[in-house]
C-alpha positions in Angstrom: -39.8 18.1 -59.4 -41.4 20.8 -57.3 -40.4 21.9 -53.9 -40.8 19.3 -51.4 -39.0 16.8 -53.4 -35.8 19.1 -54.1 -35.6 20.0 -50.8 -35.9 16.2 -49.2 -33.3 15.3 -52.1 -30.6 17.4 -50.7 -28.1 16.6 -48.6 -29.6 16.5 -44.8 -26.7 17.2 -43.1 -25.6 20.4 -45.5 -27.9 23.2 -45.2 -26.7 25.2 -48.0 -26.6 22.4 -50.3 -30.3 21.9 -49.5 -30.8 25.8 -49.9 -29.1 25.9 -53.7 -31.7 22.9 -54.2 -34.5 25.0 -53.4 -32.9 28.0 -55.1 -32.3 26.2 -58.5 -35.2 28.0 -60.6 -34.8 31.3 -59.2 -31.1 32.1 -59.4 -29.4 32.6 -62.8 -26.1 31.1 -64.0 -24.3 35.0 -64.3 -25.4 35.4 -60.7 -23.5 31.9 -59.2 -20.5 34.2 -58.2 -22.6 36.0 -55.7 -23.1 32.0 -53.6 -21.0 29.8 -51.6 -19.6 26.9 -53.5 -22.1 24.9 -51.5 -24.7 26.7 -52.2 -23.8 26.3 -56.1 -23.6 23.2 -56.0 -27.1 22.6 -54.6 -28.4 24.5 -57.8 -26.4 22.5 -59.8 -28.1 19.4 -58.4 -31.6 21.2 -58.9 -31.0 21.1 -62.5 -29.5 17.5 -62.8 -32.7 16.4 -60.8 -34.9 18.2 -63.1 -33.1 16.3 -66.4 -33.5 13.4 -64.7 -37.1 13.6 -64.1 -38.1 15.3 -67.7 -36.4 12.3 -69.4 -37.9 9.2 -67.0 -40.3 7.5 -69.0 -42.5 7.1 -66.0 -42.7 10.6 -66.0 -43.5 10.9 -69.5 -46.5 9.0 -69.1 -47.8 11.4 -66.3 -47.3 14.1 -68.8 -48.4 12.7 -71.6 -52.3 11.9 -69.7 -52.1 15.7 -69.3 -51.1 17.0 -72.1 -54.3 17.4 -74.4 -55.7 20.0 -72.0 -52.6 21.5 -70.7 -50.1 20.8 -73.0 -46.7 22.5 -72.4 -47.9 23.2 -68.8 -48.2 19.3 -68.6 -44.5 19.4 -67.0 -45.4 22.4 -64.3 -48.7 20.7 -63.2 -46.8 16.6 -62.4 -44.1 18.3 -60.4 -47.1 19.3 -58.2 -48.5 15.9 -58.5 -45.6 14.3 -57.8 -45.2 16.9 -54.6 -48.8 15.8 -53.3 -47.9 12.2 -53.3 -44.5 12.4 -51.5 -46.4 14.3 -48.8 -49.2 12.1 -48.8 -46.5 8.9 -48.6 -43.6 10.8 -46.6 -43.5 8.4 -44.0 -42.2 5.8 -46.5 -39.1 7.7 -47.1 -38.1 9.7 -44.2 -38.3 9.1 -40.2 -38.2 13.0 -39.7 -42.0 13.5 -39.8 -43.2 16.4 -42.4 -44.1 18.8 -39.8 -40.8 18.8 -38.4 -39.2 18.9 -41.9 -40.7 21.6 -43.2 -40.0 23.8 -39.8 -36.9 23.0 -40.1 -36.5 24.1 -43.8 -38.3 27.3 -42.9 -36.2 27.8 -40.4 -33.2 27.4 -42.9 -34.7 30.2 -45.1 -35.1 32.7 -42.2 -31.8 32.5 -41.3 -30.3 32.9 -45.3 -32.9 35.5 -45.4 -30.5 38.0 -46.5 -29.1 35.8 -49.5 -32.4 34.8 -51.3 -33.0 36.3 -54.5 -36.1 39.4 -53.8 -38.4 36.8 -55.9 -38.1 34.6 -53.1 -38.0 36.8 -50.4 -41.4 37.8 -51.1 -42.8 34.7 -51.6 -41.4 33.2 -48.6 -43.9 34.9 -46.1 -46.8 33.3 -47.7 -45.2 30.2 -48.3 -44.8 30.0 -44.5 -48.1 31.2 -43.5 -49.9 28.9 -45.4 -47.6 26.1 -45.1 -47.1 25.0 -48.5 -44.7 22.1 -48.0 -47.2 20.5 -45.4 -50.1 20.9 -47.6 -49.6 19.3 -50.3 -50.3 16.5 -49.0 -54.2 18.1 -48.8 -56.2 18.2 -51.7 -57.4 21.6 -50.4 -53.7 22.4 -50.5 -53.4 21.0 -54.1 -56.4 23.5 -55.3 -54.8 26.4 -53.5 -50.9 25.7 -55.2 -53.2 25.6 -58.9 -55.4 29.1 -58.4 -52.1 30.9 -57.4 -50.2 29.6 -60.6 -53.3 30.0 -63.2 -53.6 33.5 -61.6 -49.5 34.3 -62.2 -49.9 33.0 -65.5 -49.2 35.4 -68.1 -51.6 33.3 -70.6 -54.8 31.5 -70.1 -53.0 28.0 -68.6 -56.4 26.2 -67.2 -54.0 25.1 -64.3 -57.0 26.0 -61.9 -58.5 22.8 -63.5 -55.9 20.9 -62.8 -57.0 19.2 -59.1 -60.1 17.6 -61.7 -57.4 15.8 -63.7 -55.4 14.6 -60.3 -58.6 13.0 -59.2 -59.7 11.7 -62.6 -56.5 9.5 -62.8 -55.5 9.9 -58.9 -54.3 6.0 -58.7 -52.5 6.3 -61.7 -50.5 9.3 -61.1 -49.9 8.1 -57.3 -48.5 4.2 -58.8 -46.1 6.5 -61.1 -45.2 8.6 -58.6 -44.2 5.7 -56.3 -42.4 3.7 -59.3 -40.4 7.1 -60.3 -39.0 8.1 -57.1 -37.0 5.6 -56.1 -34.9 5.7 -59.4 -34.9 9.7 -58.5 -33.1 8.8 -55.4 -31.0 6.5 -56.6 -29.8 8.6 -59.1 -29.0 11.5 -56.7 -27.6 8.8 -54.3 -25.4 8.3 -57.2 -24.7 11.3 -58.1 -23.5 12.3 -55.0 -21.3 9.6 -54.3 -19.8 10.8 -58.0 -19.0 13.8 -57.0 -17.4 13.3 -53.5 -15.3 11.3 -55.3 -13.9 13.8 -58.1 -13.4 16.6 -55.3 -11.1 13.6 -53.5 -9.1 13.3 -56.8 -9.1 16.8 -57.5 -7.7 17.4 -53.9 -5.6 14.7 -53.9 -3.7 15.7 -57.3 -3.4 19.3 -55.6 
C-alpha cells in the first residue's frame, strides 16, 4: 500500500506508531536503534501490511491486469490505485474528513522533523505543498504522483502511462479495491490486538 493507506492503518491515538508506518520504506533495519520502540514498531507494521497486501489474491488480480505493460512496476503503480480510491471513498472508513487528516499527519511530520531520514526531509516540502495525500483522490493528482515517479526512475518504467490504464479498467480496480480493504483492516485490527497481548504476557512474566 502507498501512503494514505499506511498512515490511516496506524494506530490514531499513537503518533509515532503512525510515523514508523509512514517511515517503513525509507528507514533500514541497521538504522532501527536510532527510533523509539514505538516508532519501530510502526515500521514493523509497514512491512507486515505490505506482505499482506502482495499476497491477497485480490490484489493479485489488480497486478496481474497491469502487468503486460508494466510488469514488475505492476506492484508500485496498484499501491497508487489503491491510494486514489481510499481518497475517493474515505468517507466510508473514517468520520475524520481527509482534509483534516492529512493536516494533522503533516502536522505530525513537522514536529518529528528532526528524526526523518534526509530522503524524507526533502520530500516532505513538496509533499505538503502540493498536498499529495488530499489528491489522490483527483485524477489530476493521480497524473501528477505518475510523472514524478517515471521521471525518478532510473529505467524507462512507462509509469507516466499509467492514469490510461486506471481509467481503462477504473470500475475494476475501484470493486477490488473496496473488496481488499476490509480484509487489510481486519488483519491489522488483528494484528494489533496480537501484539498488545504478547507485550501483556511479556510484562506479566517480568
Amino acid at each position: 500500500m502507498n501512503y494514505l493507506a499506511h498512515l490511516y492503518l496506524s494506530r490514531e491515538d499513537d503518533k509515532e506508531v503512525m510515523l514508523g508506518n509512514f517511515l517503513g520504506d525509507f528507514v533500514k533495519r541497521r538504522d532501527f536503534s536510532n527510533y523509539s520502540e514505538k516508532i519501530v514498531e510502526g515500521i514493523e507494521l509497514h512491512h507486515q501490511i505490505d506482505r499482506f497486501t502482495d499476497q491477497h489474491h485480490i490484489v493479485s488480480r489488480s497486478k496481474q491486469r497491469l502487468r503486460p505493460s508494466f510488469r514488475h512496476y505492476s506492484s508500485v503503480i496498484v499501491d497508487i490505485f489503491y491510494d486514489h480510491f481510499l481518497a475517493l471513498h474515505w468517507h466510508k472508513f473514517s468520520d475524520l474528513p481527509l482534509q483534516l487528516f492529512t493536516d494533522q499527519v503533516y502536522q505530525l511530520m513537522q514536529d518529528y522533523f528532526v528524526l526523518l531520514p534526509s530522503r524524507t526531509q526533502y520530500m516532505l516540502p513538496y509533499m505538503v505543498k502540493d498536498n499529495w495525500l488530499l489528491n489522490y483522490s483527483k485524477m489530476q493528482g493521480i497524473e501528477r504522483v505518475f510523472d514524478g515517479m517515471a521521471r525518478r526512475s532510473s529505467f524507462k518504467s512507462g509509469m507516466e502511462k499509467a492514469p490510461l490504464a486506471l481509467q481503462a479498467g477504473y470500475r475494476e480496480y475501484e470493486k477490488e479495491f473496496m473488496e481488499f480493504f476490509p480484509h487489510l483492516i481486519d488483519f491489522v485490527r488483528e494484528n494489533k490486538v496480537a501484539g498488545e497481548s504478547t507485550v501483556k504476557n511479556k510484562q506479566k512474566s517480568e
